[in-house]
N, C-alpha and C positions, 0 to 999 in steps of 0.2 A: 263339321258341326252338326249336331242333333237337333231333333225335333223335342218342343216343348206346347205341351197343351193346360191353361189353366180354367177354372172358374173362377171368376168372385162377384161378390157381392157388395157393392158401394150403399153405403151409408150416409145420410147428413142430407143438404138441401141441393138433390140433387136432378128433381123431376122441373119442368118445365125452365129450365135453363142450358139447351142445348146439349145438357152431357151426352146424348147418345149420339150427336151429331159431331160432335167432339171426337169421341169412342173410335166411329168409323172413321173419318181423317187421321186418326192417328194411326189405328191400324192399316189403313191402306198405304199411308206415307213407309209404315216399318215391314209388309208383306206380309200380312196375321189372316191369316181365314177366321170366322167365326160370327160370334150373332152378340146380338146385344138389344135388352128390354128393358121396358119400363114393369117394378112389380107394385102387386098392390098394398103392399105396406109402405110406397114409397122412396125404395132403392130401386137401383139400378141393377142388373146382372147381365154379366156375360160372360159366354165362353169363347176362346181365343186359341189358335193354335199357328205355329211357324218356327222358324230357328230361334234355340235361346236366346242368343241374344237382345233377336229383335224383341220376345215375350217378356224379355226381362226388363228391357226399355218402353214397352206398352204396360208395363205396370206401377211404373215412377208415373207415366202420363194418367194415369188413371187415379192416383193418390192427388196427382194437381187439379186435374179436372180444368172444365174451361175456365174465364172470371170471373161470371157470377154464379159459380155453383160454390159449396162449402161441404165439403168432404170430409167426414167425420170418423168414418172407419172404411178400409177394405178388408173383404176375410175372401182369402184364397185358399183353396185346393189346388194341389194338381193331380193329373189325371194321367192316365197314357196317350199318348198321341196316338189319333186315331184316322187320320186324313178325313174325307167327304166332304169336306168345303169348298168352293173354289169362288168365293168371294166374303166381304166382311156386310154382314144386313144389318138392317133394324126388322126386328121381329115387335109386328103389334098384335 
């Protein structure tokens, strides 16, 4: 199986209700290197990279988001895998 590296950008009410906290647990649960922020328009972003699979089941997780968040749009790219990560951060 391959390597899959995306970005996206989450949308909706998604800042101070744990989503980045979320983000990492998931990703660490599915094996996803990569980073995740808070931006100043109020989304979320990150970028995530690991076996398809798992990326492609870290992206259903990211459309649910945690309970009290409300997730309104994700806009994804993908990218090439690129390695350099060897773990999933919160970037502040």
């Amino acid at each position: 199986m391959g390597q899959k590296r995306i970005r996206a950008v989450v949308d909706g009410y998604v800042q101070g209700v744990g989503y980045r906290w979320f983000t990492v647990r998931a990703a660490n649960r599915l094996g996803i290197y990569g980073w995740v922020r808070n931006n100043y328009d109020g989304s979320v972003e990150t970028v995530a990279e690991g076996p398809v699979e798992a990326v492609n089941e870290f992206i259903l997780e990211l459309k649910k988001g945690p309970m009290s968040a409300v997730v309104k749009n994700v806009i994804l790219s993908e990218d090439e895998p690129q390695g350099g990560f060897d773990s999933f951060d919160i970037k502040f």
